[in-house]
C-alpha positions as CSV (number, residue, x, y, z in Angstrom):
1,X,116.3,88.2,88.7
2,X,118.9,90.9,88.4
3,X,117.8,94.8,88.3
4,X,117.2,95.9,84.4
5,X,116.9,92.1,83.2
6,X,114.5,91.9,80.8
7,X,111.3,90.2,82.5
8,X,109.9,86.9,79.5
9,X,106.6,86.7,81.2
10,X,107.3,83.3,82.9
11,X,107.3,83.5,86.5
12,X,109.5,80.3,87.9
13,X,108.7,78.9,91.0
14,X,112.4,79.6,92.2
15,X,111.6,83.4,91.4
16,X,108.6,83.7,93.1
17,X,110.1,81.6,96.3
18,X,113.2,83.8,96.2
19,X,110.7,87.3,96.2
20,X,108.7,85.7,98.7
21,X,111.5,85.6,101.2
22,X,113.1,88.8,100.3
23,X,109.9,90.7,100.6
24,X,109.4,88.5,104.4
25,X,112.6,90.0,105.1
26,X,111.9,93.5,103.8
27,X,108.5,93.2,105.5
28,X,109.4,91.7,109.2
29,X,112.0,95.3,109.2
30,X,109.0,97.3,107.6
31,X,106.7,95.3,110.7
32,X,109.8,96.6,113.3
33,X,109.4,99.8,112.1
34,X,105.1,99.9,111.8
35,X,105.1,98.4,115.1
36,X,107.8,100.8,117.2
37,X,105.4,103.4,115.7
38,X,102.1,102.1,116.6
39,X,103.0,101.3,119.9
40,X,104.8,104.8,120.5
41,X,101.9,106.2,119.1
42,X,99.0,104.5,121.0
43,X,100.8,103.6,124.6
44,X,103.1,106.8,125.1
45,X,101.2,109.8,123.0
46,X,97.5,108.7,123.4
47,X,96.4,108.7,119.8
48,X,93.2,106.5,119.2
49,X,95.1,102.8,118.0
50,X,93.6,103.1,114.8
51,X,95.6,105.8,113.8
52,X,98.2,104.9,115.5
53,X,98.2,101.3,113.2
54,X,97.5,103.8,109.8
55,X,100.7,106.1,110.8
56,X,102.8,103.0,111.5
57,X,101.6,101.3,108.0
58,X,102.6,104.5,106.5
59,X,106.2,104.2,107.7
60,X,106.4,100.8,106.9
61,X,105.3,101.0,103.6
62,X,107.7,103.7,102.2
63,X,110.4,101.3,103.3
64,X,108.6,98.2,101.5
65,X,108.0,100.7,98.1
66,X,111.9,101.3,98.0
67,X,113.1,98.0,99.1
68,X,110.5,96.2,96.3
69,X,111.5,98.3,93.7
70,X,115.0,98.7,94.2
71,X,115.8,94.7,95.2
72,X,113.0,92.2,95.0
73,X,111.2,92.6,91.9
74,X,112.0,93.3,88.3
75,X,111.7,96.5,86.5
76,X,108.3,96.9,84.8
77,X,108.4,99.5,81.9
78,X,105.9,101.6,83.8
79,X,106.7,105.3,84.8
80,X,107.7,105.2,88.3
81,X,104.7,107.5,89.0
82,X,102.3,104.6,87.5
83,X,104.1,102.2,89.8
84,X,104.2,104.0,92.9
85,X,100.3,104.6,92.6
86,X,99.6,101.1,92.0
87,X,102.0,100.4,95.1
88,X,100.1,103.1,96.8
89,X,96.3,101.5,95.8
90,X,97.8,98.1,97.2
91,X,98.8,99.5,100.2
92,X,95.1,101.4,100.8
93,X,93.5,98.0,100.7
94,X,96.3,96.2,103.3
95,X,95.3,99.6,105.6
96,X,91.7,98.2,105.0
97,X,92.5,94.8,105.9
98,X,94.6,95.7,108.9
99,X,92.2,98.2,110.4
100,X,89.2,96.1,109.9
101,X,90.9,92.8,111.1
102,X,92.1,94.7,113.7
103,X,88.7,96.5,115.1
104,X,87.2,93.2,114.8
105,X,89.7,91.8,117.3
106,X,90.8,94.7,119.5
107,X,86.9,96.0,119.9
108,X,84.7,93.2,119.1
109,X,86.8,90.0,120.6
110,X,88.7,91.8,123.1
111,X,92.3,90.5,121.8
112,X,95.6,92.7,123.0
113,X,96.7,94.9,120.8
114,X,99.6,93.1,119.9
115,X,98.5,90.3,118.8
116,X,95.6,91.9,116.6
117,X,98.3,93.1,114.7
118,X,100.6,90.2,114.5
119,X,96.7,88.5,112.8
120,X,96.1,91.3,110.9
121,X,99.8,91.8,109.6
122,X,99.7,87.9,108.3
123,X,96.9,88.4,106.2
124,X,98.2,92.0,105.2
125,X,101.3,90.2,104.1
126,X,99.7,87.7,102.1
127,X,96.9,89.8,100.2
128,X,100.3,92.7,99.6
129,X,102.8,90.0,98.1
130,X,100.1,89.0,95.9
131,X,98.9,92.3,94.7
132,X,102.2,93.9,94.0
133,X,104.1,90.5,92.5
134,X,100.7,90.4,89.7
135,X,99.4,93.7,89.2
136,X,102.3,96.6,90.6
137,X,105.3,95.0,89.9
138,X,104.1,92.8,86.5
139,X,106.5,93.8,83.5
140,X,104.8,95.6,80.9
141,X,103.9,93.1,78.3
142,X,105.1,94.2,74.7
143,X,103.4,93.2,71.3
144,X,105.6,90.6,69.3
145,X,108.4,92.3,67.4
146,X,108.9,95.2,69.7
């Protein structure tokens, strides 16, 4: 779907495939760049990895928020404040999932550090696409004759 086409409520399978991939794309340079940070982070400044993971989301994310808006998904009516809270709210609950996945193999199951996050960052990914495809980035739906 090109930028500024008007969104008809149908979501094709062909769309959804074609935003799927995009935002894998988007997402494995957002992972680069929310890795490169945790592991700066934790390994070479000494910060606790938990924050380290939350800074390196962080980062990541503004690069997802711009990349989604600007080239994956359609415009949706909604002030760009609106959106970017929505986008925000998603990303509070992927920080949720990552941390807690995370703890749960780092601390309780003794997993490298690493690998927690390539587990946690596959669930992340499937839980944010969801979210922001059906609730952040979902056109504003219009009465009939509007």
């Amino acid at each position: 779907m090109s930028l500024g086409k008007r969104h008809t409520g149908r979501h094709s399978a062909r769309e959804t495939a074609r935003q799927a991939f995009l935002t894998a794309v988007s997402g494995g340079v957002a992972l680069i760049l929310d890795t490169s940070v945790l592991w700066v982070l934790a390994r070479v400044v000494g910060l606790h990895y938990l924050i380290a993971a939350t800074a390196g989301m962080v980062a990541g994310i503004a690069l997802q928020y711009g990349v989604s808006r600007g080239l994956i998904f359609p415009r949706t009516g909604r002030p760009v404040a609106v959106e970017a809270g929505l986008f925000a709210a998603v990303f509070l609950v992927g920080v949720c999932l990552n941390n807690g996945v995370m703890y749960v193999l780092v601390d309780g199951l003794s997993v490298g550090l690493l690998a927690s996050k390539l587990a946690a960052t596959a669930l992340v990914f499937v839980c944010n696409f969801i979210l922001r495809k059906w609730v952040v980035f979902r056109p504003i739906s219009h009465p009939t004759g509007q």
